[in-house]
N, C-alpha and C positions, 0 to 999 in steps of 0.2 A: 278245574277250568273247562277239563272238557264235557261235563255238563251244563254249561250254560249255552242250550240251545236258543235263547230266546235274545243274545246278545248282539246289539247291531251296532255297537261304537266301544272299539279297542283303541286306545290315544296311547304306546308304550316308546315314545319320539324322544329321544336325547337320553339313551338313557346305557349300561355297560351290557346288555343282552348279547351273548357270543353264540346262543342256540335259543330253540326252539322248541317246544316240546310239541309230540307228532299229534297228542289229543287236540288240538288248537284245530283241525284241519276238520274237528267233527262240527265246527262252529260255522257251520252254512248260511246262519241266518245273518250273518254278518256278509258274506259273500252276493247275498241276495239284495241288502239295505245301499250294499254302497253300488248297485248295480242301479238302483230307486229314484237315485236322486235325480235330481232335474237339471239339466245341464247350467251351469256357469251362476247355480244360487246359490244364496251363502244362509239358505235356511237349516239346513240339514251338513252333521258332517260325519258320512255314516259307513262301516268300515273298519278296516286295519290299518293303525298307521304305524310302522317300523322305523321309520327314515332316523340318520345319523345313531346308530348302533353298530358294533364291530361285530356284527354277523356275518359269516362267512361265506363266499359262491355257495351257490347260485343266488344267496337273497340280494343282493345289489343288483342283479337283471330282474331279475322277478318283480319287485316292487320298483322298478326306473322309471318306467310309462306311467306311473300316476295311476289315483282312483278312475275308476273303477277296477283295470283290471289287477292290480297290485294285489288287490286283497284277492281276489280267484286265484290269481297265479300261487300266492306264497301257500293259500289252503289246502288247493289241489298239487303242489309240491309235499307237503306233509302227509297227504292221504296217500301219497303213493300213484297217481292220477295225472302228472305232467312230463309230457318228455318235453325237454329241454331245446329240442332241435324243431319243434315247432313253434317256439317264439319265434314271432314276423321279427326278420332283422332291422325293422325299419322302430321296433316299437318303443324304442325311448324316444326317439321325435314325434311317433304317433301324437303324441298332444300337444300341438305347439304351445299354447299357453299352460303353466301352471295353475295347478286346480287351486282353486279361491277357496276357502276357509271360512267357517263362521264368524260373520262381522259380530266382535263383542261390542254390547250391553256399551251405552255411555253410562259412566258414575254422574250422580249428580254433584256438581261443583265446576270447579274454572272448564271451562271447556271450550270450543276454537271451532274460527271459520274465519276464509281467506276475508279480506277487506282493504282497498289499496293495495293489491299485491303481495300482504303477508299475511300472517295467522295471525289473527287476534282477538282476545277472549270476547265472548260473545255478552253482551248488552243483560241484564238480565234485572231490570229495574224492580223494586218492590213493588206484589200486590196481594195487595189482604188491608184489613184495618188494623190501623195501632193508634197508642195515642200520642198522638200531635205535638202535644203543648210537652209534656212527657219528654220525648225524645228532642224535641225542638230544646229543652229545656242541658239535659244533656249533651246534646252535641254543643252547645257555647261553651259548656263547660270543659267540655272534653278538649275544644280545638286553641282554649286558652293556656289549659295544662301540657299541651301538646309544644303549642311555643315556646311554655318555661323551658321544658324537657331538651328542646332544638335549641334553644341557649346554652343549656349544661353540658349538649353532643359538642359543643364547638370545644370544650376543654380536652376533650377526648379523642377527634378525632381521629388523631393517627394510631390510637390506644387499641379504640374499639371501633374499626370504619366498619363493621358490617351491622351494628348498633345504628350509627348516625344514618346511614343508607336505607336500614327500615323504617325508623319514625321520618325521615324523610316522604318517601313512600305514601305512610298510613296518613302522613299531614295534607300531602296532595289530595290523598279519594278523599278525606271528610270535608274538603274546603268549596266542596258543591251547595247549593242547595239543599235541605233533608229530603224535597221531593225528588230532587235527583240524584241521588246519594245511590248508587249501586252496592247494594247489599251485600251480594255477593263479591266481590272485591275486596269490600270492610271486611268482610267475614273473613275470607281467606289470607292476606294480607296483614288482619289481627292477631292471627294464629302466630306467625312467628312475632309479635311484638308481646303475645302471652308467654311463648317460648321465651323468650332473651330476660322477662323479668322475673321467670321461674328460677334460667341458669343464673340471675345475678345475685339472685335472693338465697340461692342456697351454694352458687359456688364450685360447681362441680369441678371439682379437679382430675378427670378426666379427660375433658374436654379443652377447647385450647385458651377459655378464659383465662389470662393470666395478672389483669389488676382488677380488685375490687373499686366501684365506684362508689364517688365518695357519697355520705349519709341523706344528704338533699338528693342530689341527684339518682339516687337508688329510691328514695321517696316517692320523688317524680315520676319514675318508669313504673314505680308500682303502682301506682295512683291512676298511671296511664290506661293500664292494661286492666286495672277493675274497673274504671268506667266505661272502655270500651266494651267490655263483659255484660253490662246493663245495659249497653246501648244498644249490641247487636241484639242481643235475645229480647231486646223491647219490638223487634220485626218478628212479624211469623215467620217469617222465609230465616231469618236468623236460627229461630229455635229450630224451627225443621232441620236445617241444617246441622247445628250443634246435636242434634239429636241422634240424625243420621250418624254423623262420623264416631260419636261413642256408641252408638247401636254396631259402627263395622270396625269394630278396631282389630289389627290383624292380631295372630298368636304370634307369641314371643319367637317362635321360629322364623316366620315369615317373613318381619320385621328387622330380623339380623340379617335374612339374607338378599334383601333388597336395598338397605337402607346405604349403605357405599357406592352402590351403582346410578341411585336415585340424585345421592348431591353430586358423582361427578358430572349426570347429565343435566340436571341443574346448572351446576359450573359453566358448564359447554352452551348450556340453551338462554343465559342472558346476554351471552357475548354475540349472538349472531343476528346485527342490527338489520341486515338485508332481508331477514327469514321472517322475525318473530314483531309484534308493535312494540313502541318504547311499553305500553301497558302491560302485555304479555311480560315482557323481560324483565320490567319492576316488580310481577311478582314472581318470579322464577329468584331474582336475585333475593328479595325479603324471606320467601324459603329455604333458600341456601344459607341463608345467615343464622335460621332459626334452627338448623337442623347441624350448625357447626357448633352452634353454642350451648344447645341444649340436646334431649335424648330425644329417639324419634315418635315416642309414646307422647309426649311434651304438648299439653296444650292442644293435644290434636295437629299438630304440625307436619308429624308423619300421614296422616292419612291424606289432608289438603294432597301434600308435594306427588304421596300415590295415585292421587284422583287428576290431578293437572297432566304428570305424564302420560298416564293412561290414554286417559281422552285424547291428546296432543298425537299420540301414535296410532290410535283410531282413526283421525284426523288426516295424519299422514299416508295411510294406507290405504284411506277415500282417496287421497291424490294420486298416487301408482294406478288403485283400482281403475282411475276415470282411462288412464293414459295404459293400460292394460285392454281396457273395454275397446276403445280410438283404434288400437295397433299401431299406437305410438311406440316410439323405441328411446333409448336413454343414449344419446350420441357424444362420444366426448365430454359425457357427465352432464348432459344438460337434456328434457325432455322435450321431445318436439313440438313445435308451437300450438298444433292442435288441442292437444290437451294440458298444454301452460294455461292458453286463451278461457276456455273453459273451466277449468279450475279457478281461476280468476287470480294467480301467482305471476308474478314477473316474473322474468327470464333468469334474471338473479338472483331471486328469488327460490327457483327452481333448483340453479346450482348448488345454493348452499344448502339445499333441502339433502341431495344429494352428501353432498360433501358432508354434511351432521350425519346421517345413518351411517357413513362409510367410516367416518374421525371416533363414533361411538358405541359400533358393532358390539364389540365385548359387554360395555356397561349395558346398552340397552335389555341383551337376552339372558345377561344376569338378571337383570329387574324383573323381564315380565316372564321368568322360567317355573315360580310357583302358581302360576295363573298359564291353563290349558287355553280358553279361547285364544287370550291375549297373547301366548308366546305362536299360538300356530299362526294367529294374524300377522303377527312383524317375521314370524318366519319366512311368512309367503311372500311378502315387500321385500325383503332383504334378498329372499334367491331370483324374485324377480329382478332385482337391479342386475346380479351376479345373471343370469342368461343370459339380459339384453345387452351386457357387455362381451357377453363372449360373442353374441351373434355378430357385433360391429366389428369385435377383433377379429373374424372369422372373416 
């Protein structure tokens, strides 16, 4: 380790580190990069980052004050080079604002912007050629078989509500126009209606299916979910997509250790009518259905649900960012108007922004804890709310 003089980003955050080793301290060019950055951009994130490890005094003063000087302080601690007694006593306030982090990458897929006051999935119309006659010709077909299918849900509902809830759903987006048929919606929103007729068709007893449906209406769901299969990859923006998400499918590790934390805030994120649009929540809930009934590899269902939160928590931590930027504070759980106004969120909107990160702390940084950008972004949201709380209780 202590040859890589050329090293300017050490990320070793949440992890069982009790010591240090003293070679670490010959790594100067790390000491120089996170001295580089440019004050309050989230192009670079460059440095040592120790935080939340049972490292012993002095590293919890050394690293308090934030980049930059955390990384000097903890190097020249190792090299033998810091007395202790010349830390300014002032230096964990030295930065009043905590240092912002590299804004992650949006996935492409469902992704969000305030509108009326809450977040909701952003517009994302088809454009490319396809043919016409083709898909026109399809979707009659698809949205006939669609109503058989919502006949046969009504013998089931109480059997299988999270079945009747999605083809619910998928019936709504396809009952536009084909030119106005938002692709992206269908796409995503299909995924779990491919999921539920994977898990019905093979049954997984695993999972919490527990009656088989009967020979028609298993027809029907199956019939459902191949037509839509030829209907979305009859869009370009279809195939790109479908292409995409089997080009990023996560490793089996990744996947188990996100996939619990993913449908509980799923769970939590269609219930919250003040926060999210009825559109948003219809597909957070068709996710959650798809991802109870079936596994998270399923149709691509896992990646949709990974790509919706992600973006949603990048989303969310544009809104802190703006109300961070303001020298807005979080008062009694609710953000001050200046940067409500500006973000374009209602007031109660805001609280229950609020109250989701606070109600789903644990699940969240389970989810995004195999993904560095992303766990250091909701990190920084998160202790941001914890500061602006202690400054008002203070």
């Amino acid at each position: 380790m202590g040859g890589l003089r050329n090293l300017k980003f050490l990320d070793v955050q949440n992890n069982s580190l009790d010591r240090l080793p003293s070679e670490l301290g010959r790594l100067t060019t790390l000491t120089a990069a996170a001295a580089s950055r440019l004050a309050n951009t989230r192009r670079l994130k460059d440095g040592l980052y120790l935080e939340r490890n049972p490292l012993p005094d002095p590293f919890p003063r050394l690293i308090a004050s934030g980049q930059p000087a955390a990384t000097a302080n903890v190097l020249a601690w190792l090299r033998g080079e810091l007395d202790l007694s010349s830390l300014s006593a002032n230096n964990a306030s030295a930065n009043e604002k905590l240092p912002i982090p590299l804004e992650p990458a949006i996935e492409r897929g469902p992704s969000f912007q305030v509108t009326r006051g809450k977040y909701d999935l952003i517009a994302d119309p088809e454009v490319g050629e396809f043919d016409y006659s083709a898909q026109e010709t399809l979707l009659r077909r698809l949205r006939k078989q669609v109503a058989l299918l919502q006949q046969e849900n009504l013998k089931v509902g109480n059997q299988h509500p999270l079945l009747v809830r999605t083809i619910d759903e998928y019936a709504l987006l396809i009952s536009s126009p084909l030119a106005e048929i938002d692709v992206l919606d269908v796409w995503s929103v299909g995924t779990s209606v491919l999921a539920q007729a994977y898990a019905f068709e093979r049954q997984d007893g695993h999972r919490t299916i527990s009656e088989p449906l009967e020979p028609v209406h298993l027809a029907l769901l199956i019939e459902v979910s191949r037509l839509h299969g030829g209907f979305i990859l009859g869009f370009p923006k279809g195939l790109e997509l479908t292409e995409r998400s089997d080009a990023a499918r996560m490793a089996p590790d990744t996947a188990r250790i996100i996939e619990p934390s993913a449908f509980e805030i799923l769970s939590s994120f269609s219930k919250q009518r003040r926060l999210f649009s009825d559109r948003a929540r219809g597909l957070a809930d068709a996710l959650e259905a798809g991802l109870l009934t079936a596994s998270w590899n399923t149709a691509r269902v896992g990646h949709v649900s990974y790509v919706m939160l992600r973006n949603f928590l990048i989303a969310a931590g544009k809104t802190v960012l703006l109300a961070n930027d303001q020298s807005s504070t979080a008062v009694g759980g609710i953000l001050l108007s200046a940067a409500i106004q500006t973000s374009g969120l209602t007031p109660e909107a805001a609280v229950q922004l609020l109250d989701f990160i606070r109600a789903n702390t644990a699940a969240i940084l389970s989810f995004v804890a195999p993904f560095p950008e992303l766990r250091a972004w909701v990190e920084w949201m998160i202790n941001h709310f914890d500061e602006q709380e202690k400054k008002t209780k203070g």
